[in-house]
C-alpha positions in Angstrom: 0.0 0.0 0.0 2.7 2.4 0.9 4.2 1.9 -2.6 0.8 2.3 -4.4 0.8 5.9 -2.4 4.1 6.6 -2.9 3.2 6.3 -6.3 0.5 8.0 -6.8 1.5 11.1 -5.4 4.6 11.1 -7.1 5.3 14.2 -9.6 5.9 11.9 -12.5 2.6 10.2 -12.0 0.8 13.3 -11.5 2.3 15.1 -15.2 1.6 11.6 -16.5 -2.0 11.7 -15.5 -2.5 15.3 -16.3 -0.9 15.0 -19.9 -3.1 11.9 -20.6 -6.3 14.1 -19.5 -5.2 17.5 -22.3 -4.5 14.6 -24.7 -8.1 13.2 -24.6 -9.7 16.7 -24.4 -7.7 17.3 -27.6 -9.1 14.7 -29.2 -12.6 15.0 -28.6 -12.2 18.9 -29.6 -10.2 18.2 -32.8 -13.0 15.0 -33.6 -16.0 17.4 -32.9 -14.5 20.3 -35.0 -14.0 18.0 -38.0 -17.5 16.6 -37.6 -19.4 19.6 -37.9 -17.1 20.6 -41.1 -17.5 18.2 -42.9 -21.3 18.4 -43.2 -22.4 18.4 -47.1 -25.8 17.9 -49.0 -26.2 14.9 -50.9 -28.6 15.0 -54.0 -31.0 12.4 -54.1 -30.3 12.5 -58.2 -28.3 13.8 -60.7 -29.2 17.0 -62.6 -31.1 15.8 -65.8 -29.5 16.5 -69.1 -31.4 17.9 -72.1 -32.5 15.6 -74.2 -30.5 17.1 -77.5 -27.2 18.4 -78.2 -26.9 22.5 -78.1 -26.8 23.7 -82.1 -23.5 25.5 -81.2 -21.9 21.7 -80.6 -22.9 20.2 -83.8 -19.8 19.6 -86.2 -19.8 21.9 -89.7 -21.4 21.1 -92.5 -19.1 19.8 -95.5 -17.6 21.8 -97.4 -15.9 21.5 -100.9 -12.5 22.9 -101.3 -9.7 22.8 -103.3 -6.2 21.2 -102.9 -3.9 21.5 -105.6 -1.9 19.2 -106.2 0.4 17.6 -109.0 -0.7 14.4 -111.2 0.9 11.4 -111.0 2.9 12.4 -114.3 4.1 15.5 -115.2 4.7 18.9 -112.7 1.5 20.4 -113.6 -0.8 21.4 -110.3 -4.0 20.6 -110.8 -7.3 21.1 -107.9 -8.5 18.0 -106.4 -11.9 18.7 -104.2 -12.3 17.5 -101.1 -14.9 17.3 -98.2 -13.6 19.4 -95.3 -16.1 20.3 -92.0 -15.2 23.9 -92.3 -14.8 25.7 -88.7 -17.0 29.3 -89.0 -13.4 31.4 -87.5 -11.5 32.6 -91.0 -8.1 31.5 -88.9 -9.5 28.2 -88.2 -10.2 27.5 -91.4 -6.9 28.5 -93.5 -5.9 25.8 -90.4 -7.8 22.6 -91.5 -7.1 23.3 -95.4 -3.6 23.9 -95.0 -3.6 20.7 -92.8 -5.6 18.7 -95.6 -3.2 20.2 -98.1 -0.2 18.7 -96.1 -2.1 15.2 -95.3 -4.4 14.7 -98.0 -2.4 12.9 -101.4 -5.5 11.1 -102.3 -4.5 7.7 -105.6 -3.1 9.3 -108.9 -1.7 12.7 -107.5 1.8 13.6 -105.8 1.7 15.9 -102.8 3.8 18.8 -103.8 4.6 19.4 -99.7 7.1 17.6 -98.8 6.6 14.1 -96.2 7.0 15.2 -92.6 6.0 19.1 -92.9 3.6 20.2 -89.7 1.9 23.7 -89.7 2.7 25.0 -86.7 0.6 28.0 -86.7 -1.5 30.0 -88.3 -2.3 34.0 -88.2 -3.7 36.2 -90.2 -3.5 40.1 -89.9 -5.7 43.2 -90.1 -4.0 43.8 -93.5 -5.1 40.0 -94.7 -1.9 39.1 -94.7 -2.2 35.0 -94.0 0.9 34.3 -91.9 1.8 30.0 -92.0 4.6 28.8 -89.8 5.0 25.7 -91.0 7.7 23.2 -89.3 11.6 22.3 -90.6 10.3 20.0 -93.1 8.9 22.1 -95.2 12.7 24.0 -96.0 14.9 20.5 -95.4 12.8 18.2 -97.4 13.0 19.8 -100.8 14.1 17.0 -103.2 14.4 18.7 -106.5 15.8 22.3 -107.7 14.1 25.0 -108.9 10.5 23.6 -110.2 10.2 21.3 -107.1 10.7 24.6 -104.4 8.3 26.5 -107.0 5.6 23.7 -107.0 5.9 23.9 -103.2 5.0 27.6 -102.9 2.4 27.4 -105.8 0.6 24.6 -104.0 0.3 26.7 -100.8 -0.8 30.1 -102.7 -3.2 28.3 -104.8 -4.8 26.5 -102.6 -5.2 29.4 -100.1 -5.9 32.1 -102.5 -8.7 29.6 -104.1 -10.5 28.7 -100.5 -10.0 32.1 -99.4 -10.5 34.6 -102.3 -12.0 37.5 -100.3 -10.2 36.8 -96.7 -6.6 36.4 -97.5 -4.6 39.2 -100.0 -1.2 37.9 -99.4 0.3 34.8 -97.8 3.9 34.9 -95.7 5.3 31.7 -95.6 7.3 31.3 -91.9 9.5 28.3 -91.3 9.8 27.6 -87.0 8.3 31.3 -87.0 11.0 33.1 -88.7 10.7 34.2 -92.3 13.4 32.7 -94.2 15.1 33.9 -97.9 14.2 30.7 -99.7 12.9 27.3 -98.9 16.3 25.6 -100.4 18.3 28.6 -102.5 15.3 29.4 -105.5 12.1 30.8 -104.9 12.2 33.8 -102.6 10.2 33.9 -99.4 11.2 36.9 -97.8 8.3 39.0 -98.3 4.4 38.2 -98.1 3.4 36.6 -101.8 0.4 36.9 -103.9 -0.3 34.7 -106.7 
């Protein structure tokens, strides 16, 4: 008994007793707080969605346009038509035809752009002025001399002045976003161009 007395009226005992009381207290406090913040609403249901799609959503109607580009024989460009859904944005537009002009070499025509070319960006200014950055590939993968660099350019200019008579004046070709003397030492392509 005399033990049990000495013990309990020790200091130790006593901090040890009073630190395990603040440590319960600080429990209950912190578990009450985070009870009564974590209170949310639950919806019996999900919101309904409308039953059709908004108009602004649908995709474009088709379009026609053309993409020259040069027949299996010969080095004559010549306008193929294809179906494009045509964004409404001018800029969006000169986009997806430039794209299809890179991409599209549909049987019996040569694509004039060389394999590998990316438009990087497009831009076109108050002055209609049709700015195309086109990637590396455009410049390095010229094959031929002359003719091949002049097909290149022609194959842009015609197909962006045919899509986009009344939009775009000039055209600046851009290679990695800096204008460049020459695609590979012929046609210049310092200055916006006009066909």
């Amino acid at each position: 008994m005399d033990i049990l007395k000495k013990i309990i009226h020790s200091r130790l005992f006593i901090t040890w007793c009073i630190t395990l009381v603040v440590i319960v207290i600080g429990l209950s406090l912190t578990l009450l707080l985070i009870s009564h913040s974590k209170r949310t609403i639950l919806q019996d249901a999900p919101p309904i969605l409308p039953d059709t799609a908004n108009s602004t959503d649908s995709l474009p109607v088709p379009q026609q346009v053309n993409l020259f580009l040069l027949e299996t024989i010969g080095t004559k460009l010549v306008p193929k038509s294809v179906e494009l859904r045509l964004f409404l944005e001018t800029t969006e537009r000169l986009n997806q035809v430039i794209t299809a002009l890179i991409k599209e070499t549909p049987p019996n025509y040569r694509n004039p752009i060389p394999r590998g070319t990316v438009l990087n960006h497009v831009y076109i200014d108050s002055q209609k002025i049709a700015y195309l950055d086109f990637s590396h590939h455009l410049a390095s993968g010229q094959i031929g001399g002359t003719t091949a660099e002049l097909l290149t350019v022609s194959a842009i200019l015609k197909t962006v002045f045919d899509a986009f008579p009344d939009d775009v004046l000039h055209v600046q070709i851009l290679i990695e976003g800096k204008e460049q003397e020459t695609l590979s030492g012929h046609i210049n392509i310092s200055q916006p161009l006009r066909f």
